[in-house]
MILUMDREN-441817 format. One record per atom (N, C-alpha, C): residue in three letters; y, z, x. Coordinates in steps of 0.2 Angstrom, whole numbers, padded with zeros to 4 digits, always signed. Layout:
ALAYZX/...
***
This chain:
UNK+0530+0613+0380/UNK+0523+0615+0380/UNK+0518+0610+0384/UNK+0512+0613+0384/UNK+0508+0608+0389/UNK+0500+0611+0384/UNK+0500+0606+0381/UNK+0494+0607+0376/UNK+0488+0601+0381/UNK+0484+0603+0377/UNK+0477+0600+0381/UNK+0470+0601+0377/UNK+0464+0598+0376/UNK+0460+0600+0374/UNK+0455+0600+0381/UNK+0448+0607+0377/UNK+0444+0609+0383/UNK+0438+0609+0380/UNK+0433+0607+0383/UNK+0426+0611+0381/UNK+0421+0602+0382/UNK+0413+0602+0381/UNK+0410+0598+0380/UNK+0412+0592+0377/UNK+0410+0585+0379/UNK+0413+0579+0377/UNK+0409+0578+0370/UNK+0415+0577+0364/UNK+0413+0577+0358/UNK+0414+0583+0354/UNK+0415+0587+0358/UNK+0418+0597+0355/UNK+0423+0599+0359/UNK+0427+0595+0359/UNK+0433+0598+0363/UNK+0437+0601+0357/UNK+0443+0606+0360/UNK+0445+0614+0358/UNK+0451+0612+0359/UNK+0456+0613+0355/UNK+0462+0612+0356/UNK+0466+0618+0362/UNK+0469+0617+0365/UNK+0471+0623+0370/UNK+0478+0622+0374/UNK+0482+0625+0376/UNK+0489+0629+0379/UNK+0486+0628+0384/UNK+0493+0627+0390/UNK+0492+0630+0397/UNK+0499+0634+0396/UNK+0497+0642+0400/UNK+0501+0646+0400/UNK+0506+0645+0403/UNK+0510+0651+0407/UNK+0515+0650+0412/UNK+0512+0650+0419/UNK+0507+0656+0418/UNK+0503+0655+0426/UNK+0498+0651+0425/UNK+0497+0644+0422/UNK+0492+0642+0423/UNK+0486+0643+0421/UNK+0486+0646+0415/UNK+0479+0649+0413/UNK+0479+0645+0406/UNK+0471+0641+0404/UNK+0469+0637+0398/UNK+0469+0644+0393/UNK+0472+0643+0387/UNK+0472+0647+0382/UNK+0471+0645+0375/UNK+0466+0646+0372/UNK+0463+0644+0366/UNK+0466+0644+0360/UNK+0469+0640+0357/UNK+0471+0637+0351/UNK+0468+0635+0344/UNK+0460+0638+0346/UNK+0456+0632+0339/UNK+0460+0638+0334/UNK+0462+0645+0335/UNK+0463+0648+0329/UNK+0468+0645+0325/UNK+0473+0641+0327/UNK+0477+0640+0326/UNK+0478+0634+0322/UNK+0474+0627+0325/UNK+0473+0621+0321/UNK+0466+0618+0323/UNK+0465+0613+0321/UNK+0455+0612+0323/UNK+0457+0608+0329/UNK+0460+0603+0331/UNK+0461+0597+0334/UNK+0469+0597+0335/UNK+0470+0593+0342/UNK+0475+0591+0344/UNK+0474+0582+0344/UNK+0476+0582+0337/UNK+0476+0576+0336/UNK+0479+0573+0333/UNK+0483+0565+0329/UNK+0487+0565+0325/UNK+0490+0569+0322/UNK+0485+0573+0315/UNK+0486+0576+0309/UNK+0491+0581+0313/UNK+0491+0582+0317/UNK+0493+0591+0319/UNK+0500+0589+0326/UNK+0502+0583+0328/UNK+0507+0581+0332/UNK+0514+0581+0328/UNK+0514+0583+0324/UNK+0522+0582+0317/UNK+0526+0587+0322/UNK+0533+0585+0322/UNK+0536+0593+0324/UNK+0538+0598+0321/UNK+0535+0599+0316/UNK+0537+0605+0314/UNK+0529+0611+0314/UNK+0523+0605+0315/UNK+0516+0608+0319/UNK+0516+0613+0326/UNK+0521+0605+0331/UNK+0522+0610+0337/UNK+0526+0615+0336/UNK+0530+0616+0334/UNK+0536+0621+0332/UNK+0534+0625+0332/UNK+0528+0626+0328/UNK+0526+0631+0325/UNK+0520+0633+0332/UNK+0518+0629+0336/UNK+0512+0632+0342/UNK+0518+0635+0347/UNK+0525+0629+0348/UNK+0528+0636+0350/UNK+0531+0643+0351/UNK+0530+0643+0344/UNK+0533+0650+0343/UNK+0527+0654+0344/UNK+0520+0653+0346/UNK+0515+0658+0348/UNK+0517+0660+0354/UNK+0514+0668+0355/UNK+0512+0669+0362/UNK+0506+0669+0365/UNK+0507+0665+0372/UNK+0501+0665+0375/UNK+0498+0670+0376/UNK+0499+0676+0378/UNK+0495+0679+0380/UNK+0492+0684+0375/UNK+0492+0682+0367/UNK+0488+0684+0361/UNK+0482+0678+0361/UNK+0483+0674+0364/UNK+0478+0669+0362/UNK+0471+0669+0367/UNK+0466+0670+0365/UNK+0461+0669+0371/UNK+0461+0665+0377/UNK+0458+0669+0382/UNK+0457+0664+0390/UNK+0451+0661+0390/UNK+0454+0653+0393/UNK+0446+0649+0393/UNK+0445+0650+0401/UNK+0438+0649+0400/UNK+0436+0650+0410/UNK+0438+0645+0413/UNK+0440+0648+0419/UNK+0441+0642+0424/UNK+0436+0640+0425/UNK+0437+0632+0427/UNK+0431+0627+0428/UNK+0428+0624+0423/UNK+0431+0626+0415/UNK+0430+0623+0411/UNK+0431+0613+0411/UNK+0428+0610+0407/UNK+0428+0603+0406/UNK+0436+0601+0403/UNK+0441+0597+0405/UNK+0446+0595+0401/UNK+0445+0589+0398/UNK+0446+0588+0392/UNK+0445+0582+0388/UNK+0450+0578+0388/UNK+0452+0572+0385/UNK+0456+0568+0384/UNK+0462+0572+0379/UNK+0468+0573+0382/UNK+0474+0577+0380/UNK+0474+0575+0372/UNK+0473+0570+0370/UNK+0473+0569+0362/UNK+0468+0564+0359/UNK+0465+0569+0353/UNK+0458+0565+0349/UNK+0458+0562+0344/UNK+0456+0561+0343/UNK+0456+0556+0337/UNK+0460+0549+0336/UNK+0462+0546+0343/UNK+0467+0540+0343/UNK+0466+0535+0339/UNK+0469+0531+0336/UNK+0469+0529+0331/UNK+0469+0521+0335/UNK+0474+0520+0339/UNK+0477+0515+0343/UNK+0478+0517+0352/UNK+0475+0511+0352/UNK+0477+0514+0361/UNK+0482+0507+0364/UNK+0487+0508+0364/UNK+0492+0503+0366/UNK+0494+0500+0374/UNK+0495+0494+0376/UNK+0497+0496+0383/UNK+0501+0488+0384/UNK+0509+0492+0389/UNK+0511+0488+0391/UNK+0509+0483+0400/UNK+0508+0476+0400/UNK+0506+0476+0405/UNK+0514+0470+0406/UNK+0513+0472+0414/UNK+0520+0470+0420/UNK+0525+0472+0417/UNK+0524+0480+0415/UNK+0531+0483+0413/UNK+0535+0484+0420/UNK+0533+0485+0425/UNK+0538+0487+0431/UNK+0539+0481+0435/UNK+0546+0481+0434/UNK+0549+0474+0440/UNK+0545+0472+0448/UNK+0545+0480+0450/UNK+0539+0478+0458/UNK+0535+0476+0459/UNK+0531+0480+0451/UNK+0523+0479+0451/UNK+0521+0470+0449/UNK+0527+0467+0444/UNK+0526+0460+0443/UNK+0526+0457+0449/UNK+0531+0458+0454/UNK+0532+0455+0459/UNK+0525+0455+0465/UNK+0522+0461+0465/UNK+0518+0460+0469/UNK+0511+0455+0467/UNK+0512+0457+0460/UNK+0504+0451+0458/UNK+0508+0444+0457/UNK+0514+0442+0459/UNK+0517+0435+0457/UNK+0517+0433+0451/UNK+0518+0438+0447/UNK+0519+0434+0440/UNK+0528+0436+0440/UNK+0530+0433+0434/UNK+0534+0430+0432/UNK+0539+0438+0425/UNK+0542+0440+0429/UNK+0545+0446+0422/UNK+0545+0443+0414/UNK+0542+0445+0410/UNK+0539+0443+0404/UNK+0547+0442+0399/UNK+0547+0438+0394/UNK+0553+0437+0391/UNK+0554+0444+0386/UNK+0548+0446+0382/UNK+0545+0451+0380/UNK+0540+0455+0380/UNK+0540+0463+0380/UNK+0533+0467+0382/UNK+0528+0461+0382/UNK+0522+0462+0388/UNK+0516+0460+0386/UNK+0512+0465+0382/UNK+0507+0463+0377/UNK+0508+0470+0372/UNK+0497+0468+0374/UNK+0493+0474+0377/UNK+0486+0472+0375/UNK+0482+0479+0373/UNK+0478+0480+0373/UNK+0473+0485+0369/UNK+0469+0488+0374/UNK+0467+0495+0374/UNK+0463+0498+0376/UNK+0458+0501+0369/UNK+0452+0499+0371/UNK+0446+0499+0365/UNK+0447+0509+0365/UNK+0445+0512+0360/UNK+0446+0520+0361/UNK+0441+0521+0365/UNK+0436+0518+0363/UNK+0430+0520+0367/UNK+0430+0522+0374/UNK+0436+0515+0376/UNK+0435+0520+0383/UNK+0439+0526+0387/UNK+0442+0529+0381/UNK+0444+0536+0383/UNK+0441+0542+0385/UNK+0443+0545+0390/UNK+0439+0550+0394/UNK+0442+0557+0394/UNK+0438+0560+0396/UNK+0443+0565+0400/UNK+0449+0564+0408/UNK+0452+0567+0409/UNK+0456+0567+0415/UNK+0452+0568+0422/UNK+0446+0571+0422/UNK+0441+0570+0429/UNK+0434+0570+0425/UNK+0435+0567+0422/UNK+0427+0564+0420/UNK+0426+0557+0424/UNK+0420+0557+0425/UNK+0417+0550+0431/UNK+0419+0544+0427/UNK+0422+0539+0431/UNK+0425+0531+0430/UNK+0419+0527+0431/UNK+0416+0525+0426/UNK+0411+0518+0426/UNK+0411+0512+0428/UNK+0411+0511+0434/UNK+0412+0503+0439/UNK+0405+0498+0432/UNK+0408+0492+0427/UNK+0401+0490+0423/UNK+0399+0486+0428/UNK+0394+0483+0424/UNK+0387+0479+0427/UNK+0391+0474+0429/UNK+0390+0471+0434/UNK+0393+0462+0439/UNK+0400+0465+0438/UNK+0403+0468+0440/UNK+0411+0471+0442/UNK+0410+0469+0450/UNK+0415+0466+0450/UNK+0416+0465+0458/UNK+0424+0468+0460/UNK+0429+0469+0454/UNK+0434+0469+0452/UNK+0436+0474+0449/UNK+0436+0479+0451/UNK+0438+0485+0446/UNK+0443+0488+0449/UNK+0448+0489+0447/UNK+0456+0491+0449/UNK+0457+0500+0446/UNK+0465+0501+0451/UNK+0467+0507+0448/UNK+0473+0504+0441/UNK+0477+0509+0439/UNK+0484+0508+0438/UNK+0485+0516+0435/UNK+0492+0520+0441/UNK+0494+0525+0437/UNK+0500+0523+0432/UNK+0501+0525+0426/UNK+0504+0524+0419/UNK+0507+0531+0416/UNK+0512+0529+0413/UNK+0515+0535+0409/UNK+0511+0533+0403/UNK+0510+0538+0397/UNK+0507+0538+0392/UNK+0513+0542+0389/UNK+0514+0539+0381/UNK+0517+0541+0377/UNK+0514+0541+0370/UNK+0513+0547+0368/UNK+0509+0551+0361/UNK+0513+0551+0355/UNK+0513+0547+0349/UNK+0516+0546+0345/UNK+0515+0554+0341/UNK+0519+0556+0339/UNK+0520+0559+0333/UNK+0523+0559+0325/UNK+0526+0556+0325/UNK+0527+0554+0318/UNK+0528+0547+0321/UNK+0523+0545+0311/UNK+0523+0538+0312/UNK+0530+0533+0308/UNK+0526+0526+0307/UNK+0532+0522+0306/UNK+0534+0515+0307/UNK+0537+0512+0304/UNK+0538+0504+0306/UNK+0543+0503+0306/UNK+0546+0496+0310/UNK+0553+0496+0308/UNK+0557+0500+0312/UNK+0555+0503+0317/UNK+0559+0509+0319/UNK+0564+0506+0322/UNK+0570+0509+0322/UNK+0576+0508+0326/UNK+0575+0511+0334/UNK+0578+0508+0335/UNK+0577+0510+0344/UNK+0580+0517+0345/UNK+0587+0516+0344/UNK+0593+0523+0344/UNK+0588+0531+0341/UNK+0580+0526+0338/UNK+0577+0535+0333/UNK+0569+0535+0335/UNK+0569+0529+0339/UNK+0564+0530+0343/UNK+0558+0534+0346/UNK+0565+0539+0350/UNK+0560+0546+0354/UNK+0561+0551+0347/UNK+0564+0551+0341/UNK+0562+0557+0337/UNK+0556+0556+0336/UNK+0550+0550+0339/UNK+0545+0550+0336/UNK+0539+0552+0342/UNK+0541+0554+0347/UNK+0538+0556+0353/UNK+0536+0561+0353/UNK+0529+0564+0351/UNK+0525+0569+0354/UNK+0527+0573+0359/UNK+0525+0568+0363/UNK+0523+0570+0370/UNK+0520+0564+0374/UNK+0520+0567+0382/UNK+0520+0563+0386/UNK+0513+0565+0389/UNK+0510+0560+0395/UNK+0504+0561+0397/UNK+0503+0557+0404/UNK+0498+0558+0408/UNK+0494+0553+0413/UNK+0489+0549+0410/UNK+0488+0542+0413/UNK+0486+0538+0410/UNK+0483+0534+0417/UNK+0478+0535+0418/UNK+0473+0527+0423/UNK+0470+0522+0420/UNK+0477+0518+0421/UNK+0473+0511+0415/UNK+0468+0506+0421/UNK+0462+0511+0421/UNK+0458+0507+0423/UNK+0455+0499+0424/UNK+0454+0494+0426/UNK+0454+0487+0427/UNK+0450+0484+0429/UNK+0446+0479+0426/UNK+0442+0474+0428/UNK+0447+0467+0428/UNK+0447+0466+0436/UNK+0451+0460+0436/UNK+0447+0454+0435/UNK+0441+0452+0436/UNK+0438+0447+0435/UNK+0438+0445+0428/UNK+0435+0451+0425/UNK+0436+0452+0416/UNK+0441+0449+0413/UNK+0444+0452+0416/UNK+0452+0453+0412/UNK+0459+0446+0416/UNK+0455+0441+0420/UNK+0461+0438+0421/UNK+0455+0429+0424/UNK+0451+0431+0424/UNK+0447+0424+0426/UNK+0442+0422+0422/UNK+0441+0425+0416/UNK+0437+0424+0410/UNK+0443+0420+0406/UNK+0438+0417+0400/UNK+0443+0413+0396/UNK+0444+0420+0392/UNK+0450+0418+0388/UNK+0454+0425+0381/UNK+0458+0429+0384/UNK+0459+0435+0383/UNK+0463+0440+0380/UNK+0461+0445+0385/UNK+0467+0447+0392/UNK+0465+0453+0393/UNK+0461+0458+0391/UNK+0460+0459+0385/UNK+0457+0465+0384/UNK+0450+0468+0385/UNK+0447+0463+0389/UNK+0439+0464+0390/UNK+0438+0466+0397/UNK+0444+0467+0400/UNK+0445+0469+0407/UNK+0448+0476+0406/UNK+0449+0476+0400/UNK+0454+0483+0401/UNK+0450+0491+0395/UNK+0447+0486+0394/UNK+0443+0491+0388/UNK+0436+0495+0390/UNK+0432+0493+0395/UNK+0425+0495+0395/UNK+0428+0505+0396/UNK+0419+0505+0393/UNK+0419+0513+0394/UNK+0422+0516+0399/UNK+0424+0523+0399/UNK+0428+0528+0404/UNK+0434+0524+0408/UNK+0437+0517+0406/UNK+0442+0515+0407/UNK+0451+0519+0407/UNK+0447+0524+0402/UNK+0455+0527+0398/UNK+0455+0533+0400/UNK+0457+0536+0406/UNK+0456+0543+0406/UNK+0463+0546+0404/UNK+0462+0550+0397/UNK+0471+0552+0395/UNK+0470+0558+0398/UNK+0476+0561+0400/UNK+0478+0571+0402/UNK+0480+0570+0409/UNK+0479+0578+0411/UNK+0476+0582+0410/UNK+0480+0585+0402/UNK+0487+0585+0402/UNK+0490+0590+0397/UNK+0495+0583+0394/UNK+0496+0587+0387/UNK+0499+0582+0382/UNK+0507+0588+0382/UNK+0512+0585+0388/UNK+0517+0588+0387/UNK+0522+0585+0381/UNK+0525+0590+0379/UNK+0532+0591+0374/UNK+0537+0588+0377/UNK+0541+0584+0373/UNK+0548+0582+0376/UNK+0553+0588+0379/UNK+0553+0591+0376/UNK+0556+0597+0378/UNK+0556+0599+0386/UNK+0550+0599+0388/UNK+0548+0600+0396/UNK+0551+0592+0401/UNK+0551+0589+0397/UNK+0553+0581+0400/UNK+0561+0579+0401/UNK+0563+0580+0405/UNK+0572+0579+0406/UNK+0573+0572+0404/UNK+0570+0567+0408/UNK+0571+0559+0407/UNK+0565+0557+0409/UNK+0561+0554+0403/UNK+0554+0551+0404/UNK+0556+0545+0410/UNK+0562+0544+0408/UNK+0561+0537+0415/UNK+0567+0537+0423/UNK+0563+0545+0424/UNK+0564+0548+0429/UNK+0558+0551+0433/UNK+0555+0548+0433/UNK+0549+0553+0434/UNK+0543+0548+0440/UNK+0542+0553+0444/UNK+0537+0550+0450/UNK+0531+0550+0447/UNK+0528+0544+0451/UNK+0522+0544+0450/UNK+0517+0540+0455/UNK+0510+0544+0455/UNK+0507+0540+0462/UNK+0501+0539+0458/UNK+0494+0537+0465/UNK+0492+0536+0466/UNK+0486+0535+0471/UNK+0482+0539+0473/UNK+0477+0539+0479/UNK+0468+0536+0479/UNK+0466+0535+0484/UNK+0458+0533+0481/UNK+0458+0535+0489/UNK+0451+0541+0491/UNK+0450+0542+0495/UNK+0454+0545+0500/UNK+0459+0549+0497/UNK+0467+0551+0500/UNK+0471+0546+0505/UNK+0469+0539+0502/UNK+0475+0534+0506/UNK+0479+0533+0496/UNK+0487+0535+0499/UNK+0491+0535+0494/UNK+0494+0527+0494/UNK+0493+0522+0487/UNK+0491+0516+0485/UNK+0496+0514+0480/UNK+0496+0520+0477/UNK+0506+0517+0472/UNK+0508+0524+0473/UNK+0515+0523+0473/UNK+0518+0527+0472/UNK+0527+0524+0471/UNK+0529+0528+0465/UNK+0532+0524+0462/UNK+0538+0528+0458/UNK+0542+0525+0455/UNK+0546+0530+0448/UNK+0546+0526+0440/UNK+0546+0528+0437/UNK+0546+0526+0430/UNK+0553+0522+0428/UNK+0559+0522+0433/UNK+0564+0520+0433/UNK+0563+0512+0434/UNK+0561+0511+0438/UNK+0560+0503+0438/UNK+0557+0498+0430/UNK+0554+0503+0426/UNK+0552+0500+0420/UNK+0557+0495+0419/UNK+0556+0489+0417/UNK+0559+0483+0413/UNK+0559+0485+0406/UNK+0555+0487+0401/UNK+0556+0490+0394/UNK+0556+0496+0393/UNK+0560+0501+0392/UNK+0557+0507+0393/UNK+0557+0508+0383/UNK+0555+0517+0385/UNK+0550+0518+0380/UNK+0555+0519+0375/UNK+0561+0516+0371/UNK+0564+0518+0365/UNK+0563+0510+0361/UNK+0564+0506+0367/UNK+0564+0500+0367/UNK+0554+0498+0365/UNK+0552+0498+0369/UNK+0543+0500+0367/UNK+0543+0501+0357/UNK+0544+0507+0357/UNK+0542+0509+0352/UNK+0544+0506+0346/UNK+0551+0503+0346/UNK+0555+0499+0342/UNK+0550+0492+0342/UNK+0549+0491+0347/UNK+0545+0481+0347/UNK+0540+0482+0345/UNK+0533+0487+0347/UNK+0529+0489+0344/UNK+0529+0489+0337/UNK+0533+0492+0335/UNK+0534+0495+0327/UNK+0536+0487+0319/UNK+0539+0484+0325/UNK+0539+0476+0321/UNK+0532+0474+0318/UNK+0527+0474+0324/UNK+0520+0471+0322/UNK+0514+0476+0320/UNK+0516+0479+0321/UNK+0509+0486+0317/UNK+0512+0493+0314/UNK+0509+0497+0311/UNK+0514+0505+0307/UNK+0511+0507+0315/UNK+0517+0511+0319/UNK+0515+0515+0323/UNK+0512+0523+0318/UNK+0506+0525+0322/UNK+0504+0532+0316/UNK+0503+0539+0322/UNK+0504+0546+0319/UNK+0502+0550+0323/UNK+0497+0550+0326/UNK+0496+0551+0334/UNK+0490+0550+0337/UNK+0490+0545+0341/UNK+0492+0539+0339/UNK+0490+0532+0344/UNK+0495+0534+0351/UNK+0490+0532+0356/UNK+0495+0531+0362/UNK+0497+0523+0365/UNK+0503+0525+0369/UNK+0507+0519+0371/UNK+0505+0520+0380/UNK+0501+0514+0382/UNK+0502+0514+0388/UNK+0509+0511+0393/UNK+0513+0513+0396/UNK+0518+0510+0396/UNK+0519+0507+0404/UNK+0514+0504+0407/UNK+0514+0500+0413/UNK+0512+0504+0419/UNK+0511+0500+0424/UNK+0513+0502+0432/UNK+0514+0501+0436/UNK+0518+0505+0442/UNK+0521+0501+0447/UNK+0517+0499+0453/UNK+0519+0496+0458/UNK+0517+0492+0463/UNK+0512+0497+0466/UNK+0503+0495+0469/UNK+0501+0496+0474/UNK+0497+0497+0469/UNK+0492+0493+0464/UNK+0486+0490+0464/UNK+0481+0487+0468/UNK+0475+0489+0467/UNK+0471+0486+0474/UNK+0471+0477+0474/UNK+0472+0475+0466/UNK+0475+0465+0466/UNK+0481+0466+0470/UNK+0484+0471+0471/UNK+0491+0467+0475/UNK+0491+0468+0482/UNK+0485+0471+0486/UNK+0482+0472+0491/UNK+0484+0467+0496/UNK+0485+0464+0503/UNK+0483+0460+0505/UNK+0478+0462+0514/UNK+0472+0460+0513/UNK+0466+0459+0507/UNK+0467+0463+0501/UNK+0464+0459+0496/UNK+0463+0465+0489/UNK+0458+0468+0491/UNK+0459+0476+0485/UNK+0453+0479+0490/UNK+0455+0483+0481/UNK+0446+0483+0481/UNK+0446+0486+0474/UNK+0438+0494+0476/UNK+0437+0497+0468/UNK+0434+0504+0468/UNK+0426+0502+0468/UNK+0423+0505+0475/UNK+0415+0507+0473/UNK+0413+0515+0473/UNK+0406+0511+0471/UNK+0404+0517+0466/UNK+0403+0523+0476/UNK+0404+0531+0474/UNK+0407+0533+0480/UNK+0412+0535+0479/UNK+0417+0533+0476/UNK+0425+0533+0481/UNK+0429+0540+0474/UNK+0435+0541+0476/UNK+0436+0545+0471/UNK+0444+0544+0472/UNK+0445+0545+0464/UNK+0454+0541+0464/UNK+0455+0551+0462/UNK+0463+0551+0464/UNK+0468+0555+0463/UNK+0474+0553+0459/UNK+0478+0555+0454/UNK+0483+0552+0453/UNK+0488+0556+0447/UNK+0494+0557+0448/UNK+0499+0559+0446/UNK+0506+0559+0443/UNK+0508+0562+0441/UNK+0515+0562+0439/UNK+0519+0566+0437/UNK+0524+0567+0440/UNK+0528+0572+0441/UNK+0528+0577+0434/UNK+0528+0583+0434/UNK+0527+0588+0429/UNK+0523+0585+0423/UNK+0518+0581+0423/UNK+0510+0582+0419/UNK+0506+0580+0421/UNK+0507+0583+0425/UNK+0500+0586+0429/UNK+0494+0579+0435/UNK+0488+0581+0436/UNK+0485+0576+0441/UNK+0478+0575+0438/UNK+0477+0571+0439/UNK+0469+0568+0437/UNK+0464+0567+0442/UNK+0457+0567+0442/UNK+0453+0567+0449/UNK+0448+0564+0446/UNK+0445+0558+0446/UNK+0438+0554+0446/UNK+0435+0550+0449/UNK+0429+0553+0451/UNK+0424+0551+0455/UNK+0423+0542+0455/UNK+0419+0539+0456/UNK+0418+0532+0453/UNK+0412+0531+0454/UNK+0409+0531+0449/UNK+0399+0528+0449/UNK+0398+0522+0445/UNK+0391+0519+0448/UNK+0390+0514+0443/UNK+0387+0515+0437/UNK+0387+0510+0432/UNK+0387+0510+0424/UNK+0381+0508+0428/UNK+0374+0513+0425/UNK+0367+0513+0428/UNK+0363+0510+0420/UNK+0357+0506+0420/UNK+0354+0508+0412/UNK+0354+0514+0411/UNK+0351+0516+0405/UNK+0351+0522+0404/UNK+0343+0522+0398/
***
């Protein structure tokens, strides 16, 4: 399945994409696609619906961020062998493990916030991984029994923030509309081998990574299992799980986002994302 939520930010509508591509309305069914409702025996039960009992949402509706209510927003950084190689760092001995604030979750083509004094604001396309059942201690070998579903993920970056300030990535990587999750929160099911799968992206239709998820250094049973040592993974949190090479840091010149410009970005069967880039104006 290719579940999705739709409607105004802050009232988004849990919703199906059909077989031809039509947004189909879900709230009869559950209120929210979010933790409470990602269990498999929840989906199971969505897909044994048919689509076309369900209402049709208009085209041109707003898509939200494919899952609410996140609890945790996880990401691993210099997960892919090429991608470390191009910024010069050093393959880590173990995941790097850093935080995306929830705040800055967005929708999938909702406008990217360049903040105030950003001279350095980056791309990264990213696989997203949606827990559904939670857990500590997880064994590797049972890992993906805990897999929702899978997602697009632009883990947006402030390289100045986040790598020339004193402390902890996380100040570079959190500010608002940082987090764009979706467009769709696909089902294992739909997913052959998560660490098969292409994935790009563009700013201004020059294409700038483009990549496969096979190069990960940690992949995702592995993720979950070392994550699950140091916190309860719970229904709902996501797992950012890195990017490959062609960050505008790995540029030569760097060459990063102003406000004007608009990213593209993708990955093979879950779908594509489009956001404008403007400045964080007062308000």
């Amino acid at each position: 399945m290719k579940l999705l939520r739709f409607g105004p930010r802050g009232h988004e509508k849990p919703g199906m994409l059909d077989t031809q591509g039509v947004i189909r309305d879900l709230s009869a069914h559950l209120p929210d696609l979010d933790g409470r409702h990602l269990g498999r025996d929840r989906l199971a039960i969505l897909a044994d619906l048919d689509p076309a009992t369900l209402p049709e949402v208009p085209q041109g509706t707003r898509l939200g961020p494919c899952v609410g209510g996140v609890g945790k927003f996880l990401c691993i950084g210099l997960n892919y062998s090429d991608h470390a190689a191009e910024t010069g760092s050093q393959l880590p001995p173990e995941p790097v493990v850093f935080n995306k604030w929830t705040s800055a979750i967005c929708g999938p083509d909702d406008n990217v916030m360049i903040p105030r004094d950003s001279q350095k604001t980056d791309w990264e396309v990213e696989l997203g991984v949606v827990i559904g059942e939670g857990g500590k201690y997880i064994d590797e070998a049972d890992a993906m029994k805990h897999v929702a579903g899978y997602c697009v993920i632009n883990d947006v970056s402030e390289r100045e923030f986040q790598l020339e300030r004193s402390g902890t990535w996380d100040k570079g990587k959190g500010c608002d509309t940082f987090g764009p999750l979706g467009p769709w929160l696909v089902t294992p099911d739909e997913v052959a081998d998560p660490h098969e799968l292409d994935l790009w992206l563009e700013v201004d239709g020059k294409r700038y990574q483009d990549g496969n998820t096979r190069t990960m250094v940690y992949q995702i049973p592995y993720l979950i299992s070392y994550l699950s040592r140091f916190m309860s993974l719970q229904p709902g949190d996501v797992i950012s799980t890195g990017t490959p090479p062609g960050v505008g840091m790995g540029q030569k010149p760097q060459v990063y986002l102003r406000p004007g410009q608009r990213m593209r970005l993708g990955i093979e069967g879950l779908g594509e994302q489009s956001q404008n880039v403007i400045a964080d104006e007062p308000t």
